[in-house]
VOGU-3710 file (C-alpha; in Angstrom, 3 decimals, decimal comma):
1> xxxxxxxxxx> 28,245/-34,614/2,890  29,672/-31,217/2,869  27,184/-27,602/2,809  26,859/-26,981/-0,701  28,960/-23,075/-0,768  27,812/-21,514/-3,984  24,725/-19,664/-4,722  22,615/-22,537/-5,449  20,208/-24,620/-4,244  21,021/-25,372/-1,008
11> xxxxxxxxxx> 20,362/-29,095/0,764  22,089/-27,838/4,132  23,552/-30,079/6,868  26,654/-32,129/7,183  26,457/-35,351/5,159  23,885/-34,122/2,669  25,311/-32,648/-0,141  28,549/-32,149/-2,018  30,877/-28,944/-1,599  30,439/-26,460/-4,579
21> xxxxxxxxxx> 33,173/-24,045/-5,549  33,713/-21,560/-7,999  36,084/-21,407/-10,419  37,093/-18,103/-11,415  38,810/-17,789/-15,147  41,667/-15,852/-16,123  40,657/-12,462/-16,163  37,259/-13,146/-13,816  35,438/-11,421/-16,419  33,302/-14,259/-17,563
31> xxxxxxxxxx> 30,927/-15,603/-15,809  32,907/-18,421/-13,593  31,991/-22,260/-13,674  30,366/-24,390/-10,751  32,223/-27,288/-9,712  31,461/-29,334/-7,033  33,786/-31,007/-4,700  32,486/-34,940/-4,194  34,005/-36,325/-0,495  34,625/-40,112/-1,314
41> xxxxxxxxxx> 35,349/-42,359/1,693  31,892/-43,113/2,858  31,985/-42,499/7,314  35,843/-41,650/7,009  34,524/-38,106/5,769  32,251/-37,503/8,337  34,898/-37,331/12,126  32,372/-37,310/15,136  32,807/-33,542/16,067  33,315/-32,228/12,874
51> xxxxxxxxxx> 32,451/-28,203/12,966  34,905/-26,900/10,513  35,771/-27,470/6,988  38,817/-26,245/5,793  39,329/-25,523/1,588  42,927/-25,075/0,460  43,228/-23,904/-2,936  46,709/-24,883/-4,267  48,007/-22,845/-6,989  50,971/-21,601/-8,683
61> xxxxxxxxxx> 50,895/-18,270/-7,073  50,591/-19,786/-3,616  48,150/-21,372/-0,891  44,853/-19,846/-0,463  42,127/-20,889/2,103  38,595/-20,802/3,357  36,880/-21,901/6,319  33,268/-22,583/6,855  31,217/-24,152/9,529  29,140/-27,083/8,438
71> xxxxxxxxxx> 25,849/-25,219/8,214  27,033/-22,171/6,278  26,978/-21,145/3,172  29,845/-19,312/1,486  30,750/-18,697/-2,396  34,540/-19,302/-2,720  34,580/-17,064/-6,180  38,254/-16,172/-5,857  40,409/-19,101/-5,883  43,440/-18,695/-7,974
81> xxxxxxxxxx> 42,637/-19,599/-11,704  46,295/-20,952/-11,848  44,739/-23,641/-9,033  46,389/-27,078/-9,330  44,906/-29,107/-6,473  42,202/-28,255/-4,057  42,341/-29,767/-0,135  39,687/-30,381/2,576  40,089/-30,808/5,955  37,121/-31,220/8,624
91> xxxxxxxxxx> 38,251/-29,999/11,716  37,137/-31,377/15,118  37,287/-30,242/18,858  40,540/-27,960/19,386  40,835/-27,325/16,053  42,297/-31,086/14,984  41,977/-32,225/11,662  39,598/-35,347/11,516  39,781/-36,209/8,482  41,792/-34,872/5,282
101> xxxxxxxxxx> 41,995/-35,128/1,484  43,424/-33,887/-1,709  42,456/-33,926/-5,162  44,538/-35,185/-8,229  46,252/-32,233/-9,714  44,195/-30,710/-12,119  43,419/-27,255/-14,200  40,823/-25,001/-12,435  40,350/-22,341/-14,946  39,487/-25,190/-17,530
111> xxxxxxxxxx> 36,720/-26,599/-15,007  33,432/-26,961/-17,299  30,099/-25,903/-15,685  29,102/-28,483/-13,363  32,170/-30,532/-13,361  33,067/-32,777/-10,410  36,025/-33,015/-8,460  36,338/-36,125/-6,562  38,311/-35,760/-3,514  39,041/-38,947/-0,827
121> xxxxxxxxxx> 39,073/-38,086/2,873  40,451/-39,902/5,626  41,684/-39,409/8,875  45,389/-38,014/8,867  48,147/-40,690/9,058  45,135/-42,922/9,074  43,410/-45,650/7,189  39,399/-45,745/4,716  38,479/-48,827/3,473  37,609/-48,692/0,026
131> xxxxxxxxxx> 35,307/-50,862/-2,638  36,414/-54,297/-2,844  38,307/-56,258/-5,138  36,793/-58,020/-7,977  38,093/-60,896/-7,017  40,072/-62,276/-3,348  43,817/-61,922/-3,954  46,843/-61,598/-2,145  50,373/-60,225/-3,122  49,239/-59,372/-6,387
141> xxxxxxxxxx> 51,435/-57,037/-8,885  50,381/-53,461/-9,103  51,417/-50,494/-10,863  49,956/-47,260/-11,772  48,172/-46,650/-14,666  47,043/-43,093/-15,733  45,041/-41,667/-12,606  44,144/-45,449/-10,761  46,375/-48,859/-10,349  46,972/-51,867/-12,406
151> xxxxxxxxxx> 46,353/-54,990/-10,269  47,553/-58,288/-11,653  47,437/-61,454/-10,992  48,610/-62,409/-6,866  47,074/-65,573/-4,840  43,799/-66,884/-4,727  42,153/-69,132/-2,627  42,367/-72,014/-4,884  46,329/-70,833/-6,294  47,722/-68,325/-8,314
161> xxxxxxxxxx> 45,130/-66,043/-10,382  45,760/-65,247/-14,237  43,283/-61,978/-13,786  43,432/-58,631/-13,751  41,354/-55,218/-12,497  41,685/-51,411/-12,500  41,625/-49,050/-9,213  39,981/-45,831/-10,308  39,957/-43,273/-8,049  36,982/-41,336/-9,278
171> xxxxxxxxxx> 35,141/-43,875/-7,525  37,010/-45,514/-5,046  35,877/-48,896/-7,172  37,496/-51,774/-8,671  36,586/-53,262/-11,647  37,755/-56,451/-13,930  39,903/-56,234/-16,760  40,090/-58,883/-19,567  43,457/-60,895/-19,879  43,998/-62,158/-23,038
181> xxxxxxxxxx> 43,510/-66,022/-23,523  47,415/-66,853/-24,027  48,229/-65,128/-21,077  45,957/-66,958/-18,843  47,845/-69,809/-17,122  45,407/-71,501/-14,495  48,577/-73,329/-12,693  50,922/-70,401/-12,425  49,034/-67,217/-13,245  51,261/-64,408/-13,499
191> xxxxxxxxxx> 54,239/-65,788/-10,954  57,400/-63,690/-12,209  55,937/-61,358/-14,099  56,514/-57,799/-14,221  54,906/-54,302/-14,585  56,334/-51,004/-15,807  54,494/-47,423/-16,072  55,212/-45,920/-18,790  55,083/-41,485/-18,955  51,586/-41,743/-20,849
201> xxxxxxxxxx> 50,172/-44,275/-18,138  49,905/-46,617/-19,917  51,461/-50,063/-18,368  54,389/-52,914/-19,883  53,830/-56,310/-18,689  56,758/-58,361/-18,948  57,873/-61,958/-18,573  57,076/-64,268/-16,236  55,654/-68,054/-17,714  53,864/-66,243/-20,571
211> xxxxxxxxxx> 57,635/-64,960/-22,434  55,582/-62,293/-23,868  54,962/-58,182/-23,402  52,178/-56,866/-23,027  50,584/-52,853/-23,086  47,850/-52,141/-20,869  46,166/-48,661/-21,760  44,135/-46,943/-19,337  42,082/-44,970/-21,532  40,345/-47,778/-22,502
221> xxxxxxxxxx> 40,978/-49,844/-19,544  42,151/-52,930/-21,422  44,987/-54,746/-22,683  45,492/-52,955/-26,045  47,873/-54,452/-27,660  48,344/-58,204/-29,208  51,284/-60,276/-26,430  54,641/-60,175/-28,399  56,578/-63,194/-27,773  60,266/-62,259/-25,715
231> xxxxxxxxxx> 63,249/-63,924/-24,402  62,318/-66,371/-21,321  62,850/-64,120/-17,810  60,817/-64,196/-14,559  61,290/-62,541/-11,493  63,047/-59,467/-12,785  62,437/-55,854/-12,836  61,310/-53,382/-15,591  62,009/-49,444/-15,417  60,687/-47,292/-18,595
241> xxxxxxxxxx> 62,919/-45,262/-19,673  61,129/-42,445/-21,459  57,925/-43,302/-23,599  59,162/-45,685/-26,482  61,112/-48,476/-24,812  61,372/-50,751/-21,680  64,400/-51,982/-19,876  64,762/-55,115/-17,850  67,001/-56,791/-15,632  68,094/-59,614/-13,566
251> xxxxxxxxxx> 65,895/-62,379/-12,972  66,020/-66,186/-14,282  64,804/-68,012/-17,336  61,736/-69,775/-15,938  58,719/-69,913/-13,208  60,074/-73,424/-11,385  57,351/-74,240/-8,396  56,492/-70,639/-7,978  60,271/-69,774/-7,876  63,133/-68,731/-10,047
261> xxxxxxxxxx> 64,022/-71,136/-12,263  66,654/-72,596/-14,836  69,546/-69,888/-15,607  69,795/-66,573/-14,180  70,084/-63,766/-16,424  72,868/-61,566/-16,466  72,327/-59,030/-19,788  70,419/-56,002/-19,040  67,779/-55,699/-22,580  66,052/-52,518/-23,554
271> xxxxxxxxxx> 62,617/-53,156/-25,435  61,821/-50,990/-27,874  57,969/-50,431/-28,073  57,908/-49,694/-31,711  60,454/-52,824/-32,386  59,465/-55,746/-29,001  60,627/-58,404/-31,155  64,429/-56,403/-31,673  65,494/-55,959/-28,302  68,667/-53,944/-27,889
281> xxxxxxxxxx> 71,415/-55,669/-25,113  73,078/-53,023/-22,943  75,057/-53,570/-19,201  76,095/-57,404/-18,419  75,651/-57,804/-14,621  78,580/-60,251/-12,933  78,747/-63,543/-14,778  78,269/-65,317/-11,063  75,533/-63,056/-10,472  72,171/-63,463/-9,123
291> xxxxxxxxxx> 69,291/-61,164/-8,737  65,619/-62,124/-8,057  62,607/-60,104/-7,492  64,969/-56,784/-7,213  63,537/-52,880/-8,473  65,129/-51,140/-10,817  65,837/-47,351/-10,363  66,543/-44,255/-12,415  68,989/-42,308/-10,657  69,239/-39,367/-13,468
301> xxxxxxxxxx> 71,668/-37,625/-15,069  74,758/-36,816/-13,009  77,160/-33,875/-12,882  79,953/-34,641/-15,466  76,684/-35,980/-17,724  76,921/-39,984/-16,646  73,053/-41,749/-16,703  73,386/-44,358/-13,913  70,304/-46,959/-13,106  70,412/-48,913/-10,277
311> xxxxxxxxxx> 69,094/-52,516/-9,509  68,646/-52,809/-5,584  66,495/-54,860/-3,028  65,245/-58,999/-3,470  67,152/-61,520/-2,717  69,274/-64,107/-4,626  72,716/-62,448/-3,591  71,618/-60,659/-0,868  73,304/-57,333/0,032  74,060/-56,331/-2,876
321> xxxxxxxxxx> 72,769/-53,954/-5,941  73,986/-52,936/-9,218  75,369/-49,856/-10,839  75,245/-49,226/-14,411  74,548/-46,771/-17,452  72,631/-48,145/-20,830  76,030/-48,802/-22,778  75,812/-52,346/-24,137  78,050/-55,187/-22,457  79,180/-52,602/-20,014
331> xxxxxxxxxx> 79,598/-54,570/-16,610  77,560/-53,057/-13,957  79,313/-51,890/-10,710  78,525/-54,112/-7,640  77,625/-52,362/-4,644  77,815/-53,948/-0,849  75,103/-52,937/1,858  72,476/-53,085/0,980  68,971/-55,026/1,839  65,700/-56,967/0,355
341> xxxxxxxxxx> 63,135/-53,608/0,437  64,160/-50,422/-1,935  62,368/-47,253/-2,410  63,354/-44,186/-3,672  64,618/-40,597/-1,702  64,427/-37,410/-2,766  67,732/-36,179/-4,673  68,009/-39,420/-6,274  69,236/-42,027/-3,439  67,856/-45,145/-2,740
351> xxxxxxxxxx> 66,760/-46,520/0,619  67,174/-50,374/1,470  65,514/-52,052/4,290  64,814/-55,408/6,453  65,703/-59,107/5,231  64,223/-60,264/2,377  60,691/-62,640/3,288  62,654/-66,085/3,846  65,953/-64,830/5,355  66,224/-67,100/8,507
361> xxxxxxxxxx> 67,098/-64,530/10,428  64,341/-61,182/10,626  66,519/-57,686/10,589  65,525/-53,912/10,136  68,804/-53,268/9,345  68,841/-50,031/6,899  71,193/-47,950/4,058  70,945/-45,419/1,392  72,686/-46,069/-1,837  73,895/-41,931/-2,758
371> xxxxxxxxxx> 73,920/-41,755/-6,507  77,717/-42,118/-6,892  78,474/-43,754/-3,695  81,100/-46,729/-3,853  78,527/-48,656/-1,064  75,740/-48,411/0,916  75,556/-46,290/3,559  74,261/-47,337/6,971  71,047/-45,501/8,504  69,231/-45,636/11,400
381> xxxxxxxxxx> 67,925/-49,529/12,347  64,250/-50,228/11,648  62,443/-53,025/13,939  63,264/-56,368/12,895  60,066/-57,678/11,015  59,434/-59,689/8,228  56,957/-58,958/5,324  56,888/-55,069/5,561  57,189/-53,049/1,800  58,228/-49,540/1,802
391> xxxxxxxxxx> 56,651/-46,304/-0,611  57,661/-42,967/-0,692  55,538/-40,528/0,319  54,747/-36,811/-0,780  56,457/-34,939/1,861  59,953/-36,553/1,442  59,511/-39,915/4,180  58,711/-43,017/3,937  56,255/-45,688/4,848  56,737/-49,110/5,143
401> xxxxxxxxxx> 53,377/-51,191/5,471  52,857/-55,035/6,380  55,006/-56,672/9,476  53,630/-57,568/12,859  55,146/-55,093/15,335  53,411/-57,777/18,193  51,843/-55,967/21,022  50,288/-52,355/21,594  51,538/-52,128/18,041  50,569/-54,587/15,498
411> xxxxxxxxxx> 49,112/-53,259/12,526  51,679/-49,900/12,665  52,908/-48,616/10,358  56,484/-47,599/10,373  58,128/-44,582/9,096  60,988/-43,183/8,370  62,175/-39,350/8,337  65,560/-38,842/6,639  66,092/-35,398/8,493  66,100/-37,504/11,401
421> xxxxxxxxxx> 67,585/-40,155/10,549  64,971/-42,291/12,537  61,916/-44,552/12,321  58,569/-44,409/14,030  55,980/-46,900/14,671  52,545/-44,865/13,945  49,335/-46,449/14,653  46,650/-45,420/12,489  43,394/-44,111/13,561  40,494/-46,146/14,894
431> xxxxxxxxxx> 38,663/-46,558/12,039  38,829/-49,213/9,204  42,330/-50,266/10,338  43,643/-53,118/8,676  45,383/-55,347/11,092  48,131/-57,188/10,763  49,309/-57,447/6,786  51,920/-59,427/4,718  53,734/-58,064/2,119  51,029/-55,998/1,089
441> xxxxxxxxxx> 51,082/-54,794/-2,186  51,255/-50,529/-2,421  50,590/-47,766/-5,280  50,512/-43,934/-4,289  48,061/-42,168/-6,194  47,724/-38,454/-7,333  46,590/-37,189/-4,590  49,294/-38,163/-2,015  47,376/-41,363/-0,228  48,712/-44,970/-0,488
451> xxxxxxxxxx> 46,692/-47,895/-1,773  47,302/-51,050/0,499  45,947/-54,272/-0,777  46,919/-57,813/-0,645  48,193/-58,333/2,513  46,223/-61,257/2,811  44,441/-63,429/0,755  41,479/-60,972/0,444  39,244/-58,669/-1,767  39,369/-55,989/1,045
461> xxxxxxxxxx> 41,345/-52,470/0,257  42,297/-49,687/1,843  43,817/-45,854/1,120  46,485/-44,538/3,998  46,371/-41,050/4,321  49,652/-39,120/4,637  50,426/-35,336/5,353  48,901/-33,144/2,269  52,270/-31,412/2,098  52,829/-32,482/-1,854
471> xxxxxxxxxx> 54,077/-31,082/-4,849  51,447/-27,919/-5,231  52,084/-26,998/-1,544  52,114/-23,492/-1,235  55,154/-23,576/1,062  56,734/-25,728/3,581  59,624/-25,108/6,248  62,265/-27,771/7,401  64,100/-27,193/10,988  66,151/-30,259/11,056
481> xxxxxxxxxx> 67,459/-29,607/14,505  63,705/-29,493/15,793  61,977/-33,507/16,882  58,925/-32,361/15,336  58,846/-30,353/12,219  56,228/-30,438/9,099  59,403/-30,060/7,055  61,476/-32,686/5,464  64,875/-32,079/4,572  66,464/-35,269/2,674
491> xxxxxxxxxx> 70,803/-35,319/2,418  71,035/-37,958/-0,894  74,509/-38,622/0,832  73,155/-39,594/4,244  77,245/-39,533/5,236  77,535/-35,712/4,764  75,149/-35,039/7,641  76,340/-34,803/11,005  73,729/-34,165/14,119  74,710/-32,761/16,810
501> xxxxxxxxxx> 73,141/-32,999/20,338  74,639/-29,848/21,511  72,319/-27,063/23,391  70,326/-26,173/20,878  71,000/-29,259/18,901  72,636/-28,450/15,286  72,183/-29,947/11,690  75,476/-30,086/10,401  76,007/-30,307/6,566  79,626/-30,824/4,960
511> xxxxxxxxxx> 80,889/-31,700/1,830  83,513/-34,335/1,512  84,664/-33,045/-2,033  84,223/-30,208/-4,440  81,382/-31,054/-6,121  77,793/-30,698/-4,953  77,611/-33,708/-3,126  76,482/-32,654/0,124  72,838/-31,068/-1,202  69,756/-31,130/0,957
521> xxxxxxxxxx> 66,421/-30,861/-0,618  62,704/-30,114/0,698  60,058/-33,190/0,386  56,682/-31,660/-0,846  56,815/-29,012/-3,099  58,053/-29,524/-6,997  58,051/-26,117/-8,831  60,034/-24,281/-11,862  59,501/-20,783/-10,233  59,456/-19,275/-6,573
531> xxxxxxxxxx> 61,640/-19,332/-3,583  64,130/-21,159/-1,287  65,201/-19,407/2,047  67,666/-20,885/4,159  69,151/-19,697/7,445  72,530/-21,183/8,014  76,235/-20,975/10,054  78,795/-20,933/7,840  81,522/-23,369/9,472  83,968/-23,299/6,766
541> xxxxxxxxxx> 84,036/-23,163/2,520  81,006/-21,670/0,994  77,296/-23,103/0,471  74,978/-23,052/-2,230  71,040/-22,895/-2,534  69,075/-25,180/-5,137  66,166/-25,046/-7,365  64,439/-26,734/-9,595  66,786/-30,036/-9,044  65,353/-32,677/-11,183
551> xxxxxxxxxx> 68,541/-34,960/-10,893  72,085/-34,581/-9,476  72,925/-32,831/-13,367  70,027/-30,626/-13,841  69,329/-28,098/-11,528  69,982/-24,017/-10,419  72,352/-23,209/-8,212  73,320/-20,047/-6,837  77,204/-20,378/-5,151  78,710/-18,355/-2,750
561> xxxxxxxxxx> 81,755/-18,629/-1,241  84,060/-16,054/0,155  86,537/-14,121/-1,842  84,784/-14,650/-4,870  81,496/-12,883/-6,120  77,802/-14,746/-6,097  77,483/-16,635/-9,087  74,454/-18,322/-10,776  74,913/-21,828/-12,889  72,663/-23,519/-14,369
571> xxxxxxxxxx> 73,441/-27,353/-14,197  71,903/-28,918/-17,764  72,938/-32,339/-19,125  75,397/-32,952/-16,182  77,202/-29,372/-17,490  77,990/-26,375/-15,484  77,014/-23,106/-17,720  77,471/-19,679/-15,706  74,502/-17,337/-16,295  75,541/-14,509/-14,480
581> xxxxxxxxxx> 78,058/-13,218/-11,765  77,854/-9,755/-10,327  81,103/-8,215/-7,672  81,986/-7,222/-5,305  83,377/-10,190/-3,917  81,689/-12,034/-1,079  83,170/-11,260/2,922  84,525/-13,810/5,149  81,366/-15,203/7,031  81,331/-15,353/10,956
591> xxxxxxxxxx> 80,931/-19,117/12,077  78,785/-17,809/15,177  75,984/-15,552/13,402  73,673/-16,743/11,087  73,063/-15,427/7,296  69,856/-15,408/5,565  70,104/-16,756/2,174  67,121/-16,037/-0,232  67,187/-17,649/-3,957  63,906/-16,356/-5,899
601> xxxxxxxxxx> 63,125/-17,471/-9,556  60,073/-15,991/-11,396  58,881/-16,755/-14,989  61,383/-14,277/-16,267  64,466/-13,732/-14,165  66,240/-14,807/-10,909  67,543/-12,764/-7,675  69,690/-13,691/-4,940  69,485/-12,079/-1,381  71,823/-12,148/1,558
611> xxxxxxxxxx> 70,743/-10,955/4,663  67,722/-9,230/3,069  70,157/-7,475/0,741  69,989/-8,342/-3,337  73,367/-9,161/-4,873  72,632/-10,711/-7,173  69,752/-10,386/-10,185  69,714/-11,593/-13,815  67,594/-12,712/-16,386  66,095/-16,744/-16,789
621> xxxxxxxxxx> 63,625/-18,419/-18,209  62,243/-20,730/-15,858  62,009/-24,386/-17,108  61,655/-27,251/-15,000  59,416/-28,430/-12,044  62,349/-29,716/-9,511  63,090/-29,893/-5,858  64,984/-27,184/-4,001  67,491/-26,999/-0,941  70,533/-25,949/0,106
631> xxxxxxxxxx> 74,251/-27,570/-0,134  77,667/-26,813/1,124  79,917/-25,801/-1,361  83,578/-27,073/-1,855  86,107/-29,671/-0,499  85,889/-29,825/3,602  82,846/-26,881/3,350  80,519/-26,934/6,203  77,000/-25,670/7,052  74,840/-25,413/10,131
641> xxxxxxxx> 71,281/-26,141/8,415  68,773/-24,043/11,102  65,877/-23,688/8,859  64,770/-24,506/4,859  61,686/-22,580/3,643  60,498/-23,165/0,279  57,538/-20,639/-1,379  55,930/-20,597/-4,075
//
């Protein structure tokens, strides 16, 4: 499909052979393996026009590329050993990419000799149709498990299915997966049930009319371990909570019709995986409550140390979600404003969308839930449509798919950009578009796309591919104030950001108390050592710049405010611990000029720039992969955000 680039035998000519690299060890002493790309996605992969591909290496140490023209032949021999995912992009006429892909994150020094390296290609912000399903389905359950998707049970065309398969993305294929006999119910298949991804991949299934849990293990692509029989609960949620035990919540005592059924439940239960048949009672929702088909969300460990979760989205009491840390019988705090479709934001906010699937009334009304927020906070309006389910993507937005739009733009898919506070209707490219889809059922994979099944009754399948701006992105740059920017720059507390539609327009950022509660964070890259640079007005109070933010509690930050030296703190378990301070103490800064802020963390040691002058260096051992960004620092402080680059 791609000119093979190595030295090796050569089968030239676009569509006729794989794309070979070489991967260069260590110390490039030894003599370096051939690996060979493999383009997946059949005609997708092949744009009329193509006359360029495009190979990113992403690595550690940064973003390194090569270009070719279909017909040459070039030996890529110094791609960064420390590689972590490779891109491709075949450019058309005026440069335009025509179709793009990643590969799952992997380790290129470790590549054997002749080791392939599957990568999917599609167009950008576009739609491939991949191998069918085993079997015609619709609304099925899905979660990931290990590098491809659980699929579980959904509508047939004679009623509800009791079977299962496994996406693998290796091969674009699906393929069946045994159920065992006492889970296979030929009048209500797996109605209610619910799936949970555990760290290892591996996958809970939980509830619904079987009252039983369930492990399915990738590896061997089967259910591995024998059903253990559980308390009665259907159309709940289920959030793993590290790798030995299972939470769920909400939900009702029975399948009744296809619906919730007899009592609801109101006691939050942790499953231990070692001890299913002990399961340990922790937060009591509201006696009066009712929660059905809602998600369950870890919003990590918060400054002061508190572990919140939050149940949000379904229906049952509508508007509403939950609030509440793993202490048993603690009652979970209700929060107003919310809506029927939740996904998660960067910095550990939730987004809630639309009216759930049989409101009477169709609304694209929209909130965030900030991690310590009394309520919901209002966003920008979607389009009022039914039937549309939202995923988080790579770069920081969102996508919602399913919904008919009507018109010029049914089959669009909507999203959302949290810099902007606004949603777009994007129709995808020509090719393989789905149409029209209802509550599809979604799973982002490894390498950034978004597989979309089940929006209909159907075996046909589809990947959506998003911007390649991910987590081994070399670098990306937010500009808020700009319409169009490859950057994302998500405020957890949408209320702390103010846009202004002054000349030029201005992203203003201010803190409404002393902690770091107005943060914004970068989508895309997730790394434990290189760079944030922010250029920023200084309204009033001080600021701060953030790395390696891995919740609200556990993070870097380097704070200055005026009068009082730069200071770096490491935030660990929801404690502040200083690490170092160095005088003299920091001037007053001038609301009308901007300051350069540059926080850089290698495996060893940090240092802190202002205006392209150091003050401040000390030693640190980098640690965790996290998000970085800048905040404004202290009661009433306020920022103009101009621009957010973060480098590896």
């Amino acid at each position: 499909m791609w000119p093979v680039i190595v030295s090796r035998t050569r089968r030239p000519g676009f569509g006729a052979t794989a794309l070979a690299v070489v991967a260069c060890g260590a110390a490039c002493g030894d003599r370096p393996a051939h690996v060979r790309l493999v383009p997946l996605g059949g005609a997708c992969a092949r744009p009329v026009g193509g006359n360029l591909v495009k190979v990113t290496a992403y690595a550690a140490s940064g973003e390194r590329s090569k270009s070719i023209a279909l017909d040459e032949t070039l030996a890529i021999a110094d791609f960064p050993a420390d590689t972590e995912q490779i891109g491709v992009e075949v450019l058309i006429g005026g440069g335009a990419t025509g179709a793009a892909g990643k590969s799952a994150p992997l380790a290129f020094d470790a590549l054997a000799e002749g080791a392939t390296i599957p990568v999917f290609m599609a167009p950008p912000d576009g739609f491939c149709e991949v191998g069918g399903l085993t079997a015609p389905r619709g609304q099925p359950l899905v979660a990931r498990a290990g590098a491809g998707v659980l699929v579980v049970g959904g509508l047939g065309l004679t009623g509800q299915l009791s079977t299962a398969e496994y996406y693998d993305p290796a091969t674009a294929t699906f393929s069946e997966v045994a159920v065992p006999q006492i889970l296979i119910d030929p009048q209500q298949g797996f109605v209610g049930a619910a799936l949970a991804t555990l760290p290892d991949g591996r996958v809970a299934l939980i509830g619904g009319p079987h009252d039983a849990f369930v492990v399915f293990d990738p590896e061997k692509r089967a259910f591995a371990t024998d059903p253990a029989l559980i308390e009665s609960r259907a159309f709940h949620a289920a959030l793993a909570i590290g790798d030995r035990e299972v939470i769920v919540a909400g939900g009702c005592s029975e399948v009744a019709n296809g619906s919730c059924g007899g009592v609801p439940r109101h006691q939050v239960v942790g499953y231990p995986l070692d001890r299913i048949s002990a399961p340990e009672p922790t937060a009591l929702l509201p006696m009066t409550s009712r929660r059905v088909g809602a998600r369950l969300f870890d919003l990590g460990i918060q400054p002061g140390g508190r572990h919140p979760y939050l149940l949000a989205g379904g229906s049952g009491d509508p508007g509403v979600a939950d609030r509440f840390t793993l202490t048993r019988d603690e009652l979970t705090t209700t929060l107003a404003g919310g809506h029927a479709q939740p996904v998660a934001l960067d910095g550990g906010a939730v987004l809630t969308a639309f009216a759930s699937d049989d409101s009477p009334t169709m609304s694209g009304a929209a909130s965030v839930y900030a991690p310590d927020a009394p309520a919901a906070i209002p966003i920008a309006k979607a389009p009022d449509v039914r039937f549309v389910r939202l995923i988080a993507l790579e770069d920081g937005r969102v996508a919602g798919f399913g919904g008919d739009l009507g018109g010029d733009l049914a089959g669009a898919v909507q999203i959302y950009d949290p810099t902007r506070d606004a949603w777009t209707a994007r129709l995808p490219a020509l090719s393989d578009q789905p149409g029209v889809l209802t509550a599809p059922s979604l799973a982002r994979l490894d390498d950034g796309t978004v597989l979309v099944i089940g929006g209909a009754v159907s075996s046909r399948a589809w990947l959506y591919r998003p911007s390649l701006v991910g987590p081994a992105s070399g670098s990306v740059t937010a500009v808020p104030a700009e319409e169009v920017s490859r950057g994302v720059l998500t405020a957890p507390d949408p209320s702390t950001v103010t846009r202004v539609a002054s000349q030029p327009p201005a992203w203003l950022l201010t803190a409404p108390g002393g902690a770091l509660t107005a943060r914004a964070l970068a989508g895309g890259p997730r790394m434990a050592t290189g760079s944030v640079r922010a250029i920023v007005h200084v309204r009033a109070g001080g600021l701060a710049l953030i790395a390696q933010q891995t919740a609200p509690g556990q993070a870097i930050v380097a704070e200055l405010v005026a009068g009082q030296p730069p200071r770096l703190v490491q935030l660990a378990g929801g404690a502040a611990r200083p690490v170092c301070s160095h005088p003299p103490a920091l001037a007053a800064f001038d609301p009308a000029i901007p300051v350069t802020l540059r926080l850089s963390i290698s495996d060893h040691d940090v240092r802190l720039s202002l205006d392209d002058r150091e003050i401040l260096a000390c030693d640190l051992i980098a640690t965790d992969r996290g998000a970085w960004g800048v905040a404004a620092l202290g009661a009433g402080a306020q920022i103009v955000v101009d621009s957010v680059t973060v480098a590896r």
